[in-house]
HTML snippet that shows the backbone in 3Dmol.js (N, CA, C, O; Angstrom):
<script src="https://3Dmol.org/build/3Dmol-min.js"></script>
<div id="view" style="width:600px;height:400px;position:relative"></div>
<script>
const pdb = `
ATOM      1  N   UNK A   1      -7.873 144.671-169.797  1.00  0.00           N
ATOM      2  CA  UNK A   1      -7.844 144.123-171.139  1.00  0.00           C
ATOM      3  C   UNK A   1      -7.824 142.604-171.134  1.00  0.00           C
ATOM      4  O   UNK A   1      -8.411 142.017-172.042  1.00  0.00           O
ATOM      5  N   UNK A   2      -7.185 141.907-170.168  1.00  0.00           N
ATOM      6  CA  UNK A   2      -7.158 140.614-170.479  1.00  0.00           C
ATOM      7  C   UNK A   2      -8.454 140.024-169.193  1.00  0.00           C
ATOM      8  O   UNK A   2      -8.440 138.920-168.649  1.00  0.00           O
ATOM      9  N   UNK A   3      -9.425 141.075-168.978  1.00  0.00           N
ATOM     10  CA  UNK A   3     -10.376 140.181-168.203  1.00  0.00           C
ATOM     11  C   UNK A   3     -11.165 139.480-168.902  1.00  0.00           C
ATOM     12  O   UNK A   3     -11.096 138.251-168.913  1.00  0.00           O
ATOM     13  N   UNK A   4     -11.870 140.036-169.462  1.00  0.00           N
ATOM     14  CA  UNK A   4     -12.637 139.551-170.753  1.00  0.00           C
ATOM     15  C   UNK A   4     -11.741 137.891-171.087  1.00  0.00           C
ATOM     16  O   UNK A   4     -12.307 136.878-170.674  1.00  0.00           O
ATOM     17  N   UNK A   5     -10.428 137.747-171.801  1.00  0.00           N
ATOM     18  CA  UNK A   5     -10.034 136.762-172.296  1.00  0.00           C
ATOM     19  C   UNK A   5     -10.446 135.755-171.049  1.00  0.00           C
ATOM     20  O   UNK A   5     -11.226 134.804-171.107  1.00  0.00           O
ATOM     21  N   UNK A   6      -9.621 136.284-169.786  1.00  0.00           N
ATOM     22  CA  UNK A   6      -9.382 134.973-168.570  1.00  0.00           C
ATOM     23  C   UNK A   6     -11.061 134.495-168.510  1.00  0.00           C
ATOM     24  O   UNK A   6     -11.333 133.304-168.357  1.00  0.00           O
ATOM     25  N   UNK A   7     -12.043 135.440-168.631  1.00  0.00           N
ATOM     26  CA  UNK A   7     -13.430 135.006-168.282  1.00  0.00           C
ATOM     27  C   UNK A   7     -14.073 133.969-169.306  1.00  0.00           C
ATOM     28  O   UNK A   7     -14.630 132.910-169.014  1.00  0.00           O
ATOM     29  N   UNK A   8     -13.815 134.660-170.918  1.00  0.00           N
ATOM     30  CA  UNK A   8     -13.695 133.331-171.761  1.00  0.00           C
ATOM     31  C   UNK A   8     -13.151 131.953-171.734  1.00  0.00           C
ATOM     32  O   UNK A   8     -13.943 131.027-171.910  1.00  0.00           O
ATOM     33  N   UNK A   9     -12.194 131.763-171.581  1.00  0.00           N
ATOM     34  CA  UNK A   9     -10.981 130.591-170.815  1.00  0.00           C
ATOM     35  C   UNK A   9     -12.160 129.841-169.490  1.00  0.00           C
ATOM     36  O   UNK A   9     -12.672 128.723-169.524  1.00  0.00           O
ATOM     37  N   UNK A  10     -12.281 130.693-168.637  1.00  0.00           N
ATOM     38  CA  UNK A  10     -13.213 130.122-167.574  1.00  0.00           C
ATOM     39  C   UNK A  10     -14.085 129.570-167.683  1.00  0.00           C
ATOM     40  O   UNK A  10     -14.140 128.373-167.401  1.00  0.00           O
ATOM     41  N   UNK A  11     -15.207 130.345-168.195  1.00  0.00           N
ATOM     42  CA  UNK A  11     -16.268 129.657-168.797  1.00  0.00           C
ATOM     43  C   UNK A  11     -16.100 128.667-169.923  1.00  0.00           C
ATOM     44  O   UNK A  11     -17.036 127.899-170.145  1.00  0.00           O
ATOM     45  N   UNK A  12     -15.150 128.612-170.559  1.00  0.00           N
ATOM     46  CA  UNK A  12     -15.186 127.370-171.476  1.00  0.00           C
ATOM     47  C   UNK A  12     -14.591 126.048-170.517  1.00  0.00           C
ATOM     48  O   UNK A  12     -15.196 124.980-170.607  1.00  0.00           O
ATOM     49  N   UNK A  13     -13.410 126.150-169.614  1.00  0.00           N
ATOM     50  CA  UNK A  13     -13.454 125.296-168.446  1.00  0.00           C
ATOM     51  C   UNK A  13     -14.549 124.672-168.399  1.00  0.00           C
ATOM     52  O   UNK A  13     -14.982 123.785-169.135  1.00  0.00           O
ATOM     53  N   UNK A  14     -15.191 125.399-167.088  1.00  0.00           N
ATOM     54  CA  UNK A  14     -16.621 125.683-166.748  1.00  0.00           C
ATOM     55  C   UNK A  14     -17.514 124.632-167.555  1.00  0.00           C
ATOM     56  O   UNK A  14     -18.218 123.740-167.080  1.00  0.00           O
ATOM     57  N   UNK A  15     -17.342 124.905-168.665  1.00  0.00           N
ATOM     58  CA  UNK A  15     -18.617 124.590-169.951  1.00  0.00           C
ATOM     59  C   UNK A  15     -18.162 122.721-170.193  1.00  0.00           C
ATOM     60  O   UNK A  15     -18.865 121.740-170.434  1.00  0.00           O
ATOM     61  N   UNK A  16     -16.857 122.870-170.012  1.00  0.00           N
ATOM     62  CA  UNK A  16     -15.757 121.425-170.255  1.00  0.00           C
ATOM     63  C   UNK A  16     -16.533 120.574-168.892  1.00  0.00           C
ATOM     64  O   UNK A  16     -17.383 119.685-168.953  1.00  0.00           O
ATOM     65  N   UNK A  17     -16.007 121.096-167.888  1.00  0.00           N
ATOM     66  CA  UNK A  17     -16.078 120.028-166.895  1.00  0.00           C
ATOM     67  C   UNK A  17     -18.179 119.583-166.815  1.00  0.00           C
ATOM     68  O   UNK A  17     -18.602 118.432-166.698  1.00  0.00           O
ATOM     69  N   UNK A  18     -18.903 120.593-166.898  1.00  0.00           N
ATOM     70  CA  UNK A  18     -20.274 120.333-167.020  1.00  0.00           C
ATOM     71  C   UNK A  18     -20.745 119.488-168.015  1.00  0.00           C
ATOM     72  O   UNK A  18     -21.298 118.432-167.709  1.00  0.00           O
ATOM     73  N   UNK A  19     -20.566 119.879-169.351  1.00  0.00           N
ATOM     74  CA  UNK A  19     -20.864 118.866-170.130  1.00  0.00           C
ATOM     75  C   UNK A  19     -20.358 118.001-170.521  1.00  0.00           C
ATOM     76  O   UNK A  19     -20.702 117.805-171.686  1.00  0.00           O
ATOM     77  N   UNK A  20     -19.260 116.895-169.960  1.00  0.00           N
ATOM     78  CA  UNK A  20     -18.092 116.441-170.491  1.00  0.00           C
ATOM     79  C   UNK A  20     -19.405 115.161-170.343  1.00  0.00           C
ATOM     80  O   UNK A  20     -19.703 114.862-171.499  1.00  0.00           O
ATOM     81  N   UNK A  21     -20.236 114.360-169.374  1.00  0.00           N
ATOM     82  CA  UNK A  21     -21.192 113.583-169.658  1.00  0.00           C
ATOM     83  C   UNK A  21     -21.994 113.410-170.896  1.00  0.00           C
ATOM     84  O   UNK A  21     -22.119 112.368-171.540  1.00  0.00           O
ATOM     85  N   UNK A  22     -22.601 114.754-171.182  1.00  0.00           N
ATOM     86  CA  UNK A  22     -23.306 114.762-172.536  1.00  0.00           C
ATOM     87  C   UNK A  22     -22.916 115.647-173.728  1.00  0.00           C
ATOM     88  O   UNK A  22     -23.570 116.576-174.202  1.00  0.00           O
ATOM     89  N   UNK A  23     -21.245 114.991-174.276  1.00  0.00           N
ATOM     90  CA  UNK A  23     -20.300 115.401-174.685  1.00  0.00           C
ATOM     91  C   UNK A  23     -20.653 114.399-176.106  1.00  0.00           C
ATOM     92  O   UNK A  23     -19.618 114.262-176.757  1.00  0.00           O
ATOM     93  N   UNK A  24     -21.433 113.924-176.521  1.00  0.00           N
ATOM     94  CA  UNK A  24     -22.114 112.795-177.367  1.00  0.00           C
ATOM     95  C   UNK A  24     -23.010 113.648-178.398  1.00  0.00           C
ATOM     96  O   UNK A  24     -23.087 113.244-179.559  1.00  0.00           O
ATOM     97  N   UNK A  25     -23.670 114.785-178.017  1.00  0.00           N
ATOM     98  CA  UNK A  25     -24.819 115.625-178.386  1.00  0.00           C
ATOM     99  C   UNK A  25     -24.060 116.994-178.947  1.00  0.00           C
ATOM    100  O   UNK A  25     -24.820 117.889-179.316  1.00  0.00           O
ATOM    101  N   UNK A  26     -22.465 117.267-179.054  1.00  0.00           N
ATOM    102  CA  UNK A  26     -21.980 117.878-179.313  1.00  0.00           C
ATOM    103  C   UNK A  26     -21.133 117.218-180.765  1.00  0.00           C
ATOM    104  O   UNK A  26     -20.424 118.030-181.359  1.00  0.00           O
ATOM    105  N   UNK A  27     -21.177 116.274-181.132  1.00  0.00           N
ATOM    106  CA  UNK A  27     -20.274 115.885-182.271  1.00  0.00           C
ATOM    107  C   UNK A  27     -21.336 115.446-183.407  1.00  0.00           C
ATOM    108  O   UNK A  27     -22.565 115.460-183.344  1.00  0.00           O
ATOM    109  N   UNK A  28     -20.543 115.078-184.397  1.00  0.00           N
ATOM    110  CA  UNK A  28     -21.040 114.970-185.870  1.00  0.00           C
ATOM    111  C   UNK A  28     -21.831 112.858-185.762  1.00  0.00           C
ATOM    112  O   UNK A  28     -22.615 112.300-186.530  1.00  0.00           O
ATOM    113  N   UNK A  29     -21.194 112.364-184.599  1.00  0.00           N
ATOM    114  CA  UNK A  29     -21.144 110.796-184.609  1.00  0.00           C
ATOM    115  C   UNK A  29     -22.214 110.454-184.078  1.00  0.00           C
ATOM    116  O   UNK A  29     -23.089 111.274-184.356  1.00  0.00           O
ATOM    117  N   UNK A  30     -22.671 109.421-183.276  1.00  0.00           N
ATOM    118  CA  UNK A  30     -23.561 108.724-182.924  1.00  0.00           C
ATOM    119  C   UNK A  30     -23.923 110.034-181.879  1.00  0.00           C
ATOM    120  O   UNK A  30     -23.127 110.777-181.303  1.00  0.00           O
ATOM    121  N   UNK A  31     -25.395 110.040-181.849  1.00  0.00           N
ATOM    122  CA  UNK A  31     -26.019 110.420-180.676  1.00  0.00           C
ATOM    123  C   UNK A  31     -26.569 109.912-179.410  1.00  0.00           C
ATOM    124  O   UNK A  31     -27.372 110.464-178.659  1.00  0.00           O
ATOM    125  N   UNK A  32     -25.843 108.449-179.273  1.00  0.00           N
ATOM    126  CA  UNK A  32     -25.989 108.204-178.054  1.00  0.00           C
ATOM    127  C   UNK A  32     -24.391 108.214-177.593  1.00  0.00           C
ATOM    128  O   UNK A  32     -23.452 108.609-178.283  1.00  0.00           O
ATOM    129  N   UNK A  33     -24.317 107.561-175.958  1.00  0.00           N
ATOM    130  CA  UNK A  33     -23.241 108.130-175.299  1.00  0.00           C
ATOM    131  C   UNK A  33     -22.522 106.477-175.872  1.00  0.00           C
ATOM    132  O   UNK A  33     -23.166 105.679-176.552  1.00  0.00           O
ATOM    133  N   UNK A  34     -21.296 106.286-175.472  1.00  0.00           N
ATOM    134  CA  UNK A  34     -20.546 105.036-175.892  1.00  0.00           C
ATOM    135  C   UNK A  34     -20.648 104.160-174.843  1.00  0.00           C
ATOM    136  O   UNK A  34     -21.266 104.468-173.824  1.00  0.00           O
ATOM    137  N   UNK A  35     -20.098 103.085-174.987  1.00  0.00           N
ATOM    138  CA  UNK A  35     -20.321 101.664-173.907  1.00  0.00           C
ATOM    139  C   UNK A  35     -19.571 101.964-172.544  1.00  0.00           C
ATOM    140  O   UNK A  35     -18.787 102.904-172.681  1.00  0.00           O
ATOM    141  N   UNK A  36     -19.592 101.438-171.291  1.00  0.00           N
ATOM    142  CA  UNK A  36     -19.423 101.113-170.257  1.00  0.00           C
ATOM    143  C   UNK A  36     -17.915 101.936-170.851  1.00  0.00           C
ATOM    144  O   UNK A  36     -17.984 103.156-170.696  1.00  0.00           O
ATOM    145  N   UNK A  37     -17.132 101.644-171.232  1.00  0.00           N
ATOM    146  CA  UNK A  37     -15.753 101.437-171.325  1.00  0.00           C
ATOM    147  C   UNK A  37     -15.290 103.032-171.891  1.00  0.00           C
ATOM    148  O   UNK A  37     -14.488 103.849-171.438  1.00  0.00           O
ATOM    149  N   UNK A  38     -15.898 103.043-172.700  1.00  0.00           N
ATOM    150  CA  UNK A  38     -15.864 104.701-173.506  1.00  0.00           C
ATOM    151  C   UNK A  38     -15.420 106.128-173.044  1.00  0.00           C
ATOM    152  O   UNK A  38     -16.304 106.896-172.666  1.00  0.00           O
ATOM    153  N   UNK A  39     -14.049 106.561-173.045  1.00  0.00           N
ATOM    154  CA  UNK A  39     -13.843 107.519-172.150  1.00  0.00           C
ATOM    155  C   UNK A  39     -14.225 107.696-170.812  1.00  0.00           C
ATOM    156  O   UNK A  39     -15.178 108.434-170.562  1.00  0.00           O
ATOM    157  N   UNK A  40     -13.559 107.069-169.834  1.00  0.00           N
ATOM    158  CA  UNK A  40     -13.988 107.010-168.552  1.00  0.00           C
ATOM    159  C   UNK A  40     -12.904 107.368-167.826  1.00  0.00           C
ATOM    160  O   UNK A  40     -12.692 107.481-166.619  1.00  0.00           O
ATOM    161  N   UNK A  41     -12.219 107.534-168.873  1.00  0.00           N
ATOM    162  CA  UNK A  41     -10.638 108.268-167.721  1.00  0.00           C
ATOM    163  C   UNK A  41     -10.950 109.153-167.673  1.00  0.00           C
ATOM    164  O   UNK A  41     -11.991 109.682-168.061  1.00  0.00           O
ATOM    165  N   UNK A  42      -9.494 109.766-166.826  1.00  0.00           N
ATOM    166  CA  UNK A  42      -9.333 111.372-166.809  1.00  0.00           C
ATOM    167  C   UNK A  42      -8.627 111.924-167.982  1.00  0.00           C
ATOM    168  O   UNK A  42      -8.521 113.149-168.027  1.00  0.00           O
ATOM    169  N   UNK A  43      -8.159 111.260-168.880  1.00  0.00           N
ATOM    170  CA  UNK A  43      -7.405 111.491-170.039  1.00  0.00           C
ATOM    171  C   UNK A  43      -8.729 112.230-170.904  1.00  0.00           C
ATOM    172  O   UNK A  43      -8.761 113.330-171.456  1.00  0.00           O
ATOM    173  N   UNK A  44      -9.557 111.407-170.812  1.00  0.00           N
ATOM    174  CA  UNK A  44     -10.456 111.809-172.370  1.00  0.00           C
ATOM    175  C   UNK A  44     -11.320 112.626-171.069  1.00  0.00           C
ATOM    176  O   UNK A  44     -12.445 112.923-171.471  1.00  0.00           O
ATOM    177  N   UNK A  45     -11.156 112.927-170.069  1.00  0.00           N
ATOM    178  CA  UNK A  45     -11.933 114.111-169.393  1.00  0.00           C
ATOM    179  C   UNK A  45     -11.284 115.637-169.806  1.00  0.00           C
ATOM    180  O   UNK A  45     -11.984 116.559-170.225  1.00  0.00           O
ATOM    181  N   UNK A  46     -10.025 115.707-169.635  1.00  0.00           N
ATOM    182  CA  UNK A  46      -8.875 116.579-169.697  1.00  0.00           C
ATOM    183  C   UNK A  46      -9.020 117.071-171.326  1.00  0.00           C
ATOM    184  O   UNK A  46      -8.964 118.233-171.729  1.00  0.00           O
ATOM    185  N   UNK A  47      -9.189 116.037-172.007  1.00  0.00           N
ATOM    186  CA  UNK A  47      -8.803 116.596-173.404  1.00  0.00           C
ATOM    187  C   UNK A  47     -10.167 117.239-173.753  1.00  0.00           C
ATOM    188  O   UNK A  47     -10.051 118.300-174.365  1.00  0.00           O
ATOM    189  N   UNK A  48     -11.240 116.896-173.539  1.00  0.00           N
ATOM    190  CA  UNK A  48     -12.514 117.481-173.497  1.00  0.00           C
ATOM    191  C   UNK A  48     -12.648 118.866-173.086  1.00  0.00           C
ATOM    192  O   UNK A  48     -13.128 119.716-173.836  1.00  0.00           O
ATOM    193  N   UNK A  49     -12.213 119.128-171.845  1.00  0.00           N
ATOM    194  CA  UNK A  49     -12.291 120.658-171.295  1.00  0.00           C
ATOM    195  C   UNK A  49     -11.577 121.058-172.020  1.00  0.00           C
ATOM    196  O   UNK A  49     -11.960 122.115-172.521  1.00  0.00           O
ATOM    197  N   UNK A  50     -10.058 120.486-172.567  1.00  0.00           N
ATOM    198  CA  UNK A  50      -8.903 121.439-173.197  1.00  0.00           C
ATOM    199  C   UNK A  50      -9.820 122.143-174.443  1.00  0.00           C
ATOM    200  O   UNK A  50      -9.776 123.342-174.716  1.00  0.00           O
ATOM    201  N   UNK A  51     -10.743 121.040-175.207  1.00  0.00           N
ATOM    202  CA  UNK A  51     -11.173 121.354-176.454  1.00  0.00           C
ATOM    203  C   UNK A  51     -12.140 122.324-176.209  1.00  0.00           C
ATOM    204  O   UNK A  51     -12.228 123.175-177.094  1.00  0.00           O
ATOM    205  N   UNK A  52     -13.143 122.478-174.937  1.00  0.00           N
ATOM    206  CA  UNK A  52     -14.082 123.090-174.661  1.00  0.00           C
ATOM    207  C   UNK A  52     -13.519 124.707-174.018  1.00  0.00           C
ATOM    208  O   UNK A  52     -14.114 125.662-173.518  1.00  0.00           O
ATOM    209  N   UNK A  53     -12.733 124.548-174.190  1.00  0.00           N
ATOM    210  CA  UNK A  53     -11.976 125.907-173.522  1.00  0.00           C
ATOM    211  C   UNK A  53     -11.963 127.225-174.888  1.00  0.00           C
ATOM    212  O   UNK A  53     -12.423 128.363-174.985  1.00  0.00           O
ATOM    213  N   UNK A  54     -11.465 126.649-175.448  1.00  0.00           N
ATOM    214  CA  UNK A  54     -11.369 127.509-176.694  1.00  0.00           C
ATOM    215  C   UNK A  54     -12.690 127.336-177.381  1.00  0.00           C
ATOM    216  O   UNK A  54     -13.184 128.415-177.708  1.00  0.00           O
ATOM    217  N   UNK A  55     -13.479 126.163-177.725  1.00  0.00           N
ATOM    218  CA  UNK A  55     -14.159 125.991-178.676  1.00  0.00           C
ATOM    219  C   UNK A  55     -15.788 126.073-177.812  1.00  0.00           C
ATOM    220  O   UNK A  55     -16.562 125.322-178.405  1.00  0.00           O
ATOM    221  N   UNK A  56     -16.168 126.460-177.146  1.00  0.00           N
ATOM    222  CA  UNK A  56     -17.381 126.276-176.594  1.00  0.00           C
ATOM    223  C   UNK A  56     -18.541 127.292-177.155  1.00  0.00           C
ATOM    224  O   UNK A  56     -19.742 127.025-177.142  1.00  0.00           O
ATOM    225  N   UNK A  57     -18.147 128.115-177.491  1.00  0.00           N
ATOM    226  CA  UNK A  57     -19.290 128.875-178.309  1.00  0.00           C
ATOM    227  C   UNK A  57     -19.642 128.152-179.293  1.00  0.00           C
ATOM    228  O   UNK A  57     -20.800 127.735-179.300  1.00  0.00           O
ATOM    229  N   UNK A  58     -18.846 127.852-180.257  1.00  0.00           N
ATOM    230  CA  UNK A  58     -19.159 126.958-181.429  1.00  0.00           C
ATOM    231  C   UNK A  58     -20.021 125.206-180.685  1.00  0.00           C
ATOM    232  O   UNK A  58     -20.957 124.619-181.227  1.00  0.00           O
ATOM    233  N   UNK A  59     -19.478 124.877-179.682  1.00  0.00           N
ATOM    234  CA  UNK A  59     -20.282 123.786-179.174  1.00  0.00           C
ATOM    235  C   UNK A  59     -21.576 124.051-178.722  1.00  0.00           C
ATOM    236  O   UNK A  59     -22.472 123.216-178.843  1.00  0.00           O
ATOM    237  N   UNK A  60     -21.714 124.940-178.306  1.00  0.00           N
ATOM    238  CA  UNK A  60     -23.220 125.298-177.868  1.00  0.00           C
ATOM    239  C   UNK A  60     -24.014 125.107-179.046  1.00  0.00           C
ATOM    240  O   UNK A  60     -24.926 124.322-179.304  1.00  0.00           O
ATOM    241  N   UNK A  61     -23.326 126.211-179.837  1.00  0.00           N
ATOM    242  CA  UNK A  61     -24.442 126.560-181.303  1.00  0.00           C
ATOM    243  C   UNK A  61     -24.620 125.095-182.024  1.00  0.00           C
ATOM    244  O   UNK A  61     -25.726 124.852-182.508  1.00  0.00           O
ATOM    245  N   UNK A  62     -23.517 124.049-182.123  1.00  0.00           N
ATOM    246  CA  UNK A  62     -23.794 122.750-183.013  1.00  0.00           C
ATOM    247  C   UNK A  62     -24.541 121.910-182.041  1.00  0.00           C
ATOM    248  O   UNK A  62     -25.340 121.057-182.427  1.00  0.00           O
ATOM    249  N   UNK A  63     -24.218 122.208-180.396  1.00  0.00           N
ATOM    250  CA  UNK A  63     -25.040 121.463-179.620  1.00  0.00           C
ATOM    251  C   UNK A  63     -26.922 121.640-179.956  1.00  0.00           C
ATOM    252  O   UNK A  63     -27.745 120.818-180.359  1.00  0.00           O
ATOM    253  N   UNK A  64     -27.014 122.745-179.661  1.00  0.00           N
ATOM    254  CA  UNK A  64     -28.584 123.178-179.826  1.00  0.00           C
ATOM    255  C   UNK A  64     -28.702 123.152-180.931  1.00  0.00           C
ATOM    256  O   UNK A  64     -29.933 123.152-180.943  1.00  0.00           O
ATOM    257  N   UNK A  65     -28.334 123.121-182.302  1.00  0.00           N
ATOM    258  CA  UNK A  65     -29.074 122.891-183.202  1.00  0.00           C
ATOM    259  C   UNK A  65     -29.154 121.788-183.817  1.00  0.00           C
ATOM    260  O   UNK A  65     -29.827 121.616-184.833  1.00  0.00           O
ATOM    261  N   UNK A  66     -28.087 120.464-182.935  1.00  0.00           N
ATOM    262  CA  UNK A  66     -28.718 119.083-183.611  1.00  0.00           C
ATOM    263  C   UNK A  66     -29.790 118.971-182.415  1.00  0.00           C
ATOM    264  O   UNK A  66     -30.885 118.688-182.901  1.00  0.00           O
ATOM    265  N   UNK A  67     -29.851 119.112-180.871  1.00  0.00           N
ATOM    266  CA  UNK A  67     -31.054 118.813-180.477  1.00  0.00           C
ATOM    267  C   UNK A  67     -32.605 119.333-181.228  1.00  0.00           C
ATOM    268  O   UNK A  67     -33.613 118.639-181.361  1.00  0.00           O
ATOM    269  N   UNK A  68     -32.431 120.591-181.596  1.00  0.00           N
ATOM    270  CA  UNK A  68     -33.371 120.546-182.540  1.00  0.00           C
ATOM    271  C   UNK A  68     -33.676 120.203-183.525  1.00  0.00           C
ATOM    272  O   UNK A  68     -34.890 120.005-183.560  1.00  0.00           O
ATOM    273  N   UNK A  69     -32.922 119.906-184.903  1.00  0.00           N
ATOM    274  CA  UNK A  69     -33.062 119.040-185.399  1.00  0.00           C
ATOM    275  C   UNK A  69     -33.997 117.570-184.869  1.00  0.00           C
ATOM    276  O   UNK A  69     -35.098 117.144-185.219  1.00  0.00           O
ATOM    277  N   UNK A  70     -32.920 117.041-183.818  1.00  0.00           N
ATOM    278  CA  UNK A  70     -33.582 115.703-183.656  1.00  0.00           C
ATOM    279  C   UNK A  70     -34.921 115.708-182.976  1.00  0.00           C
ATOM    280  O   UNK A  70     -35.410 114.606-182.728  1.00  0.00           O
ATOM    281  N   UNK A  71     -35.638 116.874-182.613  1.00  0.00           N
ATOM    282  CA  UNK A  71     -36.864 117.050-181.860  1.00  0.00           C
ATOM    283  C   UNK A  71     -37.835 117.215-183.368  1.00  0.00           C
ATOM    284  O   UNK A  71     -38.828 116.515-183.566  1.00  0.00           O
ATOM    285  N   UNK A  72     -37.371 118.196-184.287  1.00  0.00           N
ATOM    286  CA  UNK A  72     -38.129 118.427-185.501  1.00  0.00           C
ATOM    287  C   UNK A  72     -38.681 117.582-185.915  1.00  0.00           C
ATOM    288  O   UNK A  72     -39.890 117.535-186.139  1.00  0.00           O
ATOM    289  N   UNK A  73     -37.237 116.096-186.231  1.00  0.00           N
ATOM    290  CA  UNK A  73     -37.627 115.124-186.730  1.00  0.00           C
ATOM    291  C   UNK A  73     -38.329 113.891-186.129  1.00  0.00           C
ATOM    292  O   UNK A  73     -38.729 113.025-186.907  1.00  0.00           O
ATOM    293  N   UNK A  74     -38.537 113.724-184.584  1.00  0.00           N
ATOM    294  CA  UNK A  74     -39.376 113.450-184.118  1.00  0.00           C
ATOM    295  C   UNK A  74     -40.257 113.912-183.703  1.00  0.00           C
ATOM    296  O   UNK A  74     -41.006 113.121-183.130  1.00  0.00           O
ATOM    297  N   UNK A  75     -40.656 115.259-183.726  1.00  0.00           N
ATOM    298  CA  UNK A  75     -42.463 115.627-184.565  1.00  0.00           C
ATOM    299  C   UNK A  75     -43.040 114.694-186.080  1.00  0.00           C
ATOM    300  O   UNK A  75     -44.105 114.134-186.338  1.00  0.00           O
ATOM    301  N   UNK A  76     -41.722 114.880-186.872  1.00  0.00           N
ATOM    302  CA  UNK A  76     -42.346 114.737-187.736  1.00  0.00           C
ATOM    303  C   UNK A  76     -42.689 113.133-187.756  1.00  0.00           C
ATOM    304  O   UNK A  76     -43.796 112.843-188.210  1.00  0.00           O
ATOM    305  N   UNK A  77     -41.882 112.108-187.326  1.00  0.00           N
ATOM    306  CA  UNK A  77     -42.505 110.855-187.311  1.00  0.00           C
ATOM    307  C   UNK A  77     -43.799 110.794-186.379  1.00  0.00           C
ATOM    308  O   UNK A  77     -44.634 109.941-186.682  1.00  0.00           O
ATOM    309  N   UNK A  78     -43.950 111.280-185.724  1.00  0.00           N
ATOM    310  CA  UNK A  78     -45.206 110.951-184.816  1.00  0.00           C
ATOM    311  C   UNK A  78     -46.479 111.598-185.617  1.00  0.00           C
ATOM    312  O   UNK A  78     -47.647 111.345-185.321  1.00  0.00           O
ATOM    313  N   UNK A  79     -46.071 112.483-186.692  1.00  0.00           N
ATOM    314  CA  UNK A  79     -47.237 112.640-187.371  1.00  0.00           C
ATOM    315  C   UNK A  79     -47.955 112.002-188.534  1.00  0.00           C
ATOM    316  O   UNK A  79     -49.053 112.427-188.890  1.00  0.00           O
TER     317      UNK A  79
END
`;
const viewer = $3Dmol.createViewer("view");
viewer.addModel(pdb, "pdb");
viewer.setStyle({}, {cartoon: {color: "spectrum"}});
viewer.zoomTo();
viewer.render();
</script>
């Protein structure tokens, strides 16, 4: 009964420590990454996985659908 949960937990780990670089493409704010200085600890590494642990399904789905978005809308300027 609790494999299922620990495997969720894992993979959202998992999902934390991989995308914690292009952790920019997952929020509502700027879509580029921040300056030299910008979360480069392990603090804002840590709190990232913590958030990605629980919340990573929902990050995927807002992840992939602003990249599309922003691909849509650069079709549409190039036309």
């Amino acid at each position: 009964m609790t494999l299922p949960i620990v495997v969720f937990v894992v993979v959202g780990a998992v999902f934390g420590l991989v995308s914690w670089r292009w952790r920019h493409h997952f929020s509502e704010g700027s879509v580029r990454p921040g300056g030299p200085d910008a979360g480069r600890g392990l603090d804002s590494r840590l709190v990232w996985v913590v958030s990605c642990t629980l919340l990573w399904p929902l990050l995927l789905l807002t992840g992939a659908l602003g990249q599309l978005s922003r691909r849509a809308l650069a079709r549409q300027r190039t036309r």
